[in-house]
N, C-alpha and C positions, 0 to 999 in steps of 0.2 A: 237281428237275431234276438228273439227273447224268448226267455227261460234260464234254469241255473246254469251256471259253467262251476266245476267243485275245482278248479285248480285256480280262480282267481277271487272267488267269494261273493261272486254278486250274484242277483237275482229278487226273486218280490220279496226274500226275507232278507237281506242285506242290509247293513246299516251304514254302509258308504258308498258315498255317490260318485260316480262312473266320471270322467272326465271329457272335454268334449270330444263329442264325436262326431267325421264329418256325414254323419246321416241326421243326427239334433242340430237344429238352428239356436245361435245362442240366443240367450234368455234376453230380457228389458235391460235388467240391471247389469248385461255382462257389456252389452252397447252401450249402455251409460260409462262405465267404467273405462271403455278404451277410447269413447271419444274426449272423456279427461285426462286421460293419458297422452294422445293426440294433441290437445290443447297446450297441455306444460310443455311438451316436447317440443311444440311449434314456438310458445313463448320462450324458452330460452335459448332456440335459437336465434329467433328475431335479437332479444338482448346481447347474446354473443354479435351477430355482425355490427350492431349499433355500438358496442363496447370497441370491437376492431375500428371501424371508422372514425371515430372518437381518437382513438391511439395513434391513426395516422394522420390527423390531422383535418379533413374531411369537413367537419364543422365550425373552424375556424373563422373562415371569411364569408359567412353569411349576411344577406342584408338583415336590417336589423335589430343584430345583436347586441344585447345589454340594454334593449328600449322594451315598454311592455307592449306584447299586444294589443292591437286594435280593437275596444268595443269590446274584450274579457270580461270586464269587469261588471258592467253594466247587466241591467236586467234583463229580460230574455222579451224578443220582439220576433215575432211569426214574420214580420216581414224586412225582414236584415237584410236579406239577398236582393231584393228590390229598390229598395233604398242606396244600397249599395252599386248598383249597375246602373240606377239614376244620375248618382255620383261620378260613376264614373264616367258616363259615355253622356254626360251633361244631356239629358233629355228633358225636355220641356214639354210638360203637359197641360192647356190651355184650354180652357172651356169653349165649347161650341161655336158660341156668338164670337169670341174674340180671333176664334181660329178661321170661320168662316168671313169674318170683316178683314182679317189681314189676309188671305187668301181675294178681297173682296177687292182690297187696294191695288195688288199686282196681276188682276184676271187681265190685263190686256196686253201687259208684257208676254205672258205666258200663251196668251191665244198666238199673238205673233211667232211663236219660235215652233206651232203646228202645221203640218204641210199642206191639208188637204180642209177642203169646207167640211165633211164627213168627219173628222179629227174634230173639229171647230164646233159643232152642231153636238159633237154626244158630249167634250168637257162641258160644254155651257148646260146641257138637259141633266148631266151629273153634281155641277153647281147650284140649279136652282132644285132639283130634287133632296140635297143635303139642308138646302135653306128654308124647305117647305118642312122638311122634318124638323127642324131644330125650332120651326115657331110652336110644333104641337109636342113638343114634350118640356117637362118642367123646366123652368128656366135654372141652371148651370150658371152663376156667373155674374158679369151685368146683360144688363137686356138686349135683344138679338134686334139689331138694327137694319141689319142690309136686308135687300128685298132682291127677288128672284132678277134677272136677266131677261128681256124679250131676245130672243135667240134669234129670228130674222135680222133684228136691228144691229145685233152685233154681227152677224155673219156679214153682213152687209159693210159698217166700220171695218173689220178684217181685210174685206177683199179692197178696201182702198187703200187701208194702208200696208196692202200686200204691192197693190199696185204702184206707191208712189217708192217704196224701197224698189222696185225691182225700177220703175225709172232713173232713180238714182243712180243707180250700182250699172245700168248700162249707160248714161251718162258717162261716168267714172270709167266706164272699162274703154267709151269711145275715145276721152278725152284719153286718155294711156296708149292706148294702140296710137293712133293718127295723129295726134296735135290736135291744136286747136283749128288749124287752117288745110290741114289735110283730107280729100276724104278718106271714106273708110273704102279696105281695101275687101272684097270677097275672098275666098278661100284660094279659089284658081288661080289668082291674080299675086298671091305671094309668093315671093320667091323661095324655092326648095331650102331645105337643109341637109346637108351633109355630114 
């Protein structure tokens, strides 16, 4: 409603301003004003519980206490949190050539504990694909010594010495079952269990 009202004194010649009303949105500075209100209100309570916890005890047996912080003191490093998860989960980061040569030492352990030649064929083409890259980019380190895999040649080594474990191990299973002087029995041939 505008225009004058004469029993409360407002209107365009008034000299006092109207209080809010809920048809005006409040002003910038009335928002500013209650969200610092909001603020202190919020700070002293956080202070009051921390004061309560404090009284009963609460912070007492913290680990610790009476020692200064960790790295406070010290100047400010963008990469603290890096360093620190380095630290902690002991991680080792190794250049290329040395990661790829000790990788290089134990490819045959590793090709053994894969099932299939298709398993055997894509690690080795993933190995020497890592080893082609690492000769054409800047050298990282000391210099990249291992050379690629002929992957025939190893699928090949693989399936023998796929072959001679698994002679072994049935070797071992015959010698277990039967004795040494026994033969071996078929399936039909042993006696039930109950």
């Amino acid at each position: 409603m505008t225009g004058t009202d004469p029993d409360r004194g407002t209107g365009p010649g008034s000299q006092e301003e109207p209080g809010p009303s809920p048809e005006r949105a409040p002003s910038r500075a009335e928002e500013q004003a209650a969200a610092r209100a909001r603020i202190v209100q919020q700070q002293t309570w956080v202070d009051l519980q921390v004061r309560r916890a404090m009284e009963r005890g609460d912070f007492d047996d913290l680990p610790g206490a009476g020692r200064p912080i960790e790295g406070l003191g010290s100047e400010h490093d963008p990469d603290w949190w890096l360093k620190g998860l380095i630290e902690r989960e002991r991680v080792v980061v190794l250049p290329p050539s040395v990661e790829l040569r000790k990788e290089d030492a134990g490819l045959e352990d590793h090709l053994d504990t894969l099932n299939t030649e298709g398993q055997v064929r894509e690690h080795l083409e993933d190995f020497n694909s890592r080893v082609i890259a690492a000769r054409y980019r800047l050298p990282e380190g000391p210099p990249l010594i291992t050379m690629p895999r002929d992957v025939d040649v190893e699928v090949a080594a693989w399936q023998e010495r796929r072959a001679a474990r698994r002679l072994d191990r049935g070797l071992d299973q015959l010698d277990r079952r039967t004795g040494p002087d026994q033969p071996r029995r078929r399936w039909w041939q042993r006696p039930r269990r109950r």
